[in-house]
N, CA and C of each residue as an Amber inpcrd file, in Angstrom:
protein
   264
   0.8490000  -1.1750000   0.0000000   0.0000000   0.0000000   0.0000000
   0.8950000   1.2380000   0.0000000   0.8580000   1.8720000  -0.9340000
   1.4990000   3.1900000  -1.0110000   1.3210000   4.1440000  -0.0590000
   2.5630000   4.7770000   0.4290000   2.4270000   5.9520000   1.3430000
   1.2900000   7.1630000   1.1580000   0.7370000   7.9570000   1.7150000
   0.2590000   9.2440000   1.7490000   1.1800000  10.4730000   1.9430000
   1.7660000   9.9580000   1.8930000   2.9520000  11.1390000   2.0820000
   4.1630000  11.2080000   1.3730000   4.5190000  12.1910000   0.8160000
   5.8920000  11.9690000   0.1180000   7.2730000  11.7090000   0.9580000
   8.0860000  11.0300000   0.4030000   9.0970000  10.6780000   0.7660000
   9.9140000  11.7390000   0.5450000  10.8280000  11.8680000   1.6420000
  11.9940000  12.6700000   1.6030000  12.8160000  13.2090000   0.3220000
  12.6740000  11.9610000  -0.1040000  13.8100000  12.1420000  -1.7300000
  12.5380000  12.7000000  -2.6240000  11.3170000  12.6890000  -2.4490000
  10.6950000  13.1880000  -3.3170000  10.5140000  14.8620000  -3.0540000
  10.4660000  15.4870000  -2.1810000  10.3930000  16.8020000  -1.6850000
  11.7430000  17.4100000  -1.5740000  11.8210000  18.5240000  -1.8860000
  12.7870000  19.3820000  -2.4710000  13.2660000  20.2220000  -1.4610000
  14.1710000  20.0670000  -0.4760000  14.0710000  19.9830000   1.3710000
  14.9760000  21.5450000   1.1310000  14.7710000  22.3640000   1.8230000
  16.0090000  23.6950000   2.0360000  16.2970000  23.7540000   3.4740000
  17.1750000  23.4660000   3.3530000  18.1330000  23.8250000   4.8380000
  18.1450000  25.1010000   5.7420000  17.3520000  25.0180000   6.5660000
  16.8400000  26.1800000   7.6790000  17.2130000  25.8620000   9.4410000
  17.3900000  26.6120000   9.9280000  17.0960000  26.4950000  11.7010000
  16.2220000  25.9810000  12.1160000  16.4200000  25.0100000  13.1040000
  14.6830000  25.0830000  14.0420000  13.6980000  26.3030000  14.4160000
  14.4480000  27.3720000  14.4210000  13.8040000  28.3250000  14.6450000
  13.5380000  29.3570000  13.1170000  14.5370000  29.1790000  12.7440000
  13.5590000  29.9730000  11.2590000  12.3470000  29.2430000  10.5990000
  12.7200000  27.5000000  10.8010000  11.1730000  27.2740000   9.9330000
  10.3000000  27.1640000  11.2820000  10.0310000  26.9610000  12.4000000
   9.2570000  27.2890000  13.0190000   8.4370000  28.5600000  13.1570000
   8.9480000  29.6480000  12.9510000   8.9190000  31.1140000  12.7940000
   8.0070000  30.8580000  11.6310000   8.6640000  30.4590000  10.0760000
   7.5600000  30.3010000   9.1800000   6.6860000  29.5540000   9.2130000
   6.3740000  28.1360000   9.8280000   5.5850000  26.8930000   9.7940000
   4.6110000  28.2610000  10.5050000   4.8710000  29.0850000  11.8050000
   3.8400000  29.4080000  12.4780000   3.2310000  30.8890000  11.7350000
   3.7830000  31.5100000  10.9650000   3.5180000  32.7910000  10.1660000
   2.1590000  32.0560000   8.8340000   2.7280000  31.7160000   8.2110000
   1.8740000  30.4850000   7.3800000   0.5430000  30.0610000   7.9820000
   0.7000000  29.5290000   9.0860000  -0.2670000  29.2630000   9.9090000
  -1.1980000  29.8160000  10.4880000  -0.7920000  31.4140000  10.5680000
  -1.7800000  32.3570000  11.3980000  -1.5570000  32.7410000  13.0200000
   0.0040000  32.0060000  13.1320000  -0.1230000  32.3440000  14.7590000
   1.1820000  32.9040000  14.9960000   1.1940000  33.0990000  15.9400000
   2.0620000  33.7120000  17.0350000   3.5280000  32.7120000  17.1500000
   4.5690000  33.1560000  16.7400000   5.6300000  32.2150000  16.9320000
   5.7410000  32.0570000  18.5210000   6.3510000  30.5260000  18.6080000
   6.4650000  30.1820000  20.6740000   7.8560000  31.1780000  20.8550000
   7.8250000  31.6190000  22.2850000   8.4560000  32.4900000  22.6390000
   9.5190000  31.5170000  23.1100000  10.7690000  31.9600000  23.6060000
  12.4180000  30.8540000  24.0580000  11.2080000  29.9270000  25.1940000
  10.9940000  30.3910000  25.9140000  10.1780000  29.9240000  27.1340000
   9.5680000  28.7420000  26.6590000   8.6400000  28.9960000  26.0790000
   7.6920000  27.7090000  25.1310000   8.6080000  27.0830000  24.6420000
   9.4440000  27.6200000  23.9240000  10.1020000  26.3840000  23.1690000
  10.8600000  25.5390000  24.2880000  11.1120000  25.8710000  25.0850000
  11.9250000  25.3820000  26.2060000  10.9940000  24.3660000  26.7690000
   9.5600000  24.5030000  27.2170000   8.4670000  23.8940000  27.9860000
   7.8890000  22.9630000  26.9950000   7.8510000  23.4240000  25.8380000
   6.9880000  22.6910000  24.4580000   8.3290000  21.4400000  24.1420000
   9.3710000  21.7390000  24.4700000  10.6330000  20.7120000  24.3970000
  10.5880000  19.4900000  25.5730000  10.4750000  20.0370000  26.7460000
  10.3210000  18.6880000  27.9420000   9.0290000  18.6920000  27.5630000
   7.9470000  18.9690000  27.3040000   6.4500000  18.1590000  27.3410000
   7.1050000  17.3540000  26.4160000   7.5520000  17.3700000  25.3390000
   7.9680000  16.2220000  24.5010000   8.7760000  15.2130000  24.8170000
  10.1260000  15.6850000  25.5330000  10.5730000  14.6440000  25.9240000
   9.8420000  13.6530000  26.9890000   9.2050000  14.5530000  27.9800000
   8.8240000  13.6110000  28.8290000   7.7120000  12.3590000  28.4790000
   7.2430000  13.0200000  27.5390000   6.3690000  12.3780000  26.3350000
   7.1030000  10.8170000  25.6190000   8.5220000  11.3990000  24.8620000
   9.3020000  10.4000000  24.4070000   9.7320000   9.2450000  25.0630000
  10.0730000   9.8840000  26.3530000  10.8060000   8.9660000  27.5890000
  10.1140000   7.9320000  28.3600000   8.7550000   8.5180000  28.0870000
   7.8430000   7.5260000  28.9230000   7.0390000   6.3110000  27.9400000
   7.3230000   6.5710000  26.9870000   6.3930000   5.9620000  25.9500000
   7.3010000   5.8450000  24.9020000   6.3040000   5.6340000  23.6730000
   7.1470000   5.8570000  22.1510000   7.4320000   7.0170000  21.8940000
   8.5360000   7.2370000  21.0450000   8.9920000   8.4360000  20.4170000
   7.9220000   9.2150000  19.5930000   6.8370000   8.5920000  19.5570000
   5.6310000   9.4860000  18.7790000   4.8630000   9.5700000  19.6980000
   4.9710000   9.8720000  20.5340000   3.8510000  10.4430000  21.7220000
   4.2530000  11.6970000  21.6820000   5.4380000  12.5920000  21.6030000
   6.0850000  13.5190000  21.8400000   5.4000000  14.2950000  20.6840000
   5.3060000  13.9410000  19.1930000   4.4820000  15.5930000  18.5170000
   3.0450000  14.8670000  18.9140000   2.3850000  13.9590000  19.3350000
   1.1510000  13.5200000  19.8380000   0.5250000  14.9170000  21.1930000
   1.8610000  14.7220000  21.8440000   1.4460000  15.3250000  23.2670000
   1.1550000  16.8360000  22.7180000   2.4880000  17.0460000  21.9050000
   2.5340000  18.6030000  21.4560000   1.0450000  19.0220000  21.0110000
   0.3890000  18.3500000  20.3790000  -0.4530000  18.1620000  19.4900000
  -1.7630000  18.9310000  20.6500000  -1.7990000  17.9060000  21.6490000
  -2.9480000  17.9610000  22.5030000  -2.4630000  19.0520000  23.9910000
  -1.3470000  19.5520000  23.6080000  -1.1040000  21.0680000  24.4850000
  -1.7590000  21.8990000  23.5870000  -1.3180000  21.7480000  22.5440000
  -1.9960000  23.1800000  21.6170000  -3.3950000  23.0470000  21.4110000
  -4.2230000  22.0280000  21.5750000  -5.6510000  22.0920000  21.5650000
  -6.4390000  22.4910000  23.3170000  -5.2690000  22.3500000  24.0230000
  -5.4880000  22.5850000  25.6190000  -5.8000000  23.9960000  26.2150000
  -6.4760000  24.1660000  26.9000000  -6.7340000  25.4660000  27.6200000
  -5.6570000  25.5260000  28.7410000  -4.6200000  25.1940000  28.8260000
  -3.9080000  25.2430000  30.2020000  -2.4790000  25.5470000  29.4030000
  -2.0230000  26.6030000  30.6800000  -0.3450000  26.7440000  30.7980000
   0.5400000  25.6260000  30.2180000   1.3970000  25.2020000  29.5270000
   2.5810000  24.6300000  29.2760000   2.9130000  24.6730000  30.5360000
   3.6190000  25.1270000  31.7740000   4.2290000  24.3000000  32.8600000
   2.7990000  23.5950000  33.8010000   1.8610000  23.8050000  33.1320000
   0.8990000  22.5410000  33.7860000   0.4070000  21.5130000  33.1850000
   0.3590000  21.9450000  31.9110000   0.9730000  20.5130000  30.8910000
   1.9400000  19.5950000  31.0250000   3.2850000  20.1760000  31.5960000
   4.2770000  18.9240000  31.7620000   4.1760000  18.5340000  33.0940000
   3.5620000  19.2700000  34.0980000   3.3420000  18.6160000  35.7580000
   2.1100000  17.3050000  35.0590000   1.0030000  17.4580000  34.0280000
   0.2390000  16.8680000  33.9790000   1.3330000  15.5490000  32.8120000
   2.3550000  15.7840000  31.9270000   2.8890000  14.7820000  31.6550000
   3.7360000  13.7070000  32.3120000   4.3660000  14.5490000  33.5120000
   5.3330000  14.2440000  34.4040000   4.3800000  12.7630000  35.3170000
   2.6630000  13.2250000  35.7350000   1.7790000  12.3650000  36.3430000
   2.1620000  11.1350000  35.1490000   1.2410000  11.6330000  34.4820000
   0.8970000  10.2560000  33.4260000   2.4300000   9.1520000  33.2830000
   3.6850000  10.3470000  32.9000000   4.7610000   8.9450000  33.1770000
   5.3190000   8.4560000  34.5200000   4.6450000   9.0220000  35.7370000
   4.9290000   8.1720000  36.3830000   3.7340000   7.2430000  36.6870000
   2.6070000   7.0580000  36.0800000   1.3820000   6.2110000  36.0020000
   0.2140000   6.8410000  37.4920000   0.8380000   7.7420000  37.1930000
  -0.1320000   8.7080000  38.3280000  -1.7310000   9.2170000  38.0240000
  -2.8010000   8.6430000  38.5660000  -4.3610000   9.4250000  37.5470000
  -4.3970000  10.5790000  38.5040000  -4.5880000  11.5420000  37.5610000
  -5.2280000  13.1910000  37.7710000  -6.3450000  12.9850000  37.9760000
C-alpha cells in the first residue's frame, strides 16, 4: 500500500534552523511564533512524552497542548503524572 505522504527524496528539502522554519511553519499558519520559554516547555512536554512511551507520543502530546486550555508548565506537571502512572 502506497504511502500518503511523500518521501523525503521526493520533496525538495532547504536547509533552515529550528527556529527559522518554526517562525515560518507558524507565520503560514496564522499564529504567534512560541516564545524561548515555550520552546523550552513545548521541548520537555515532549521529551517527557518520548521517555515515557514511544517516540511518537512527543508531537502527539505537542499536538494535545496546543488544543489545551492550560499553561505549558501545567501541561508537563500533567505529563510528568501520566509517566509516572499517576491518575489526575
Amino acid at each position: 500500500m502506497p504511502s500518503t505522504y511523500p518521501s523525503r527524496s521526493a520533496t525538495k528539502l532547504r536547509r533552515v534552523t529550528r527556529d527559522e522554519w518554526i517562525a515560518e511553519f507558524a507565520r503560514q499558519a496564522g499564529v504567534e511564533r512560541p516564545s524561548t520559554q515555550e520552546v523550552r516547555e513545548l521541548l520537555a512536554l515532549a521529551g517527557a512524552a518520548a521517555h515515557a512511551s514511544e517516540r511518537t507520543a512527543a508531537p502527539l502530546a505537542c499536538w494535545i497542548a496546543g488544543r489545551a486550555q492550560l499553561p505549558l508548565a501545567d501541561l508537563l506537571a500533567v505529563a510528568e503524572r501520566v509517566a509516572a502512572g499517576e491518575d489526575g
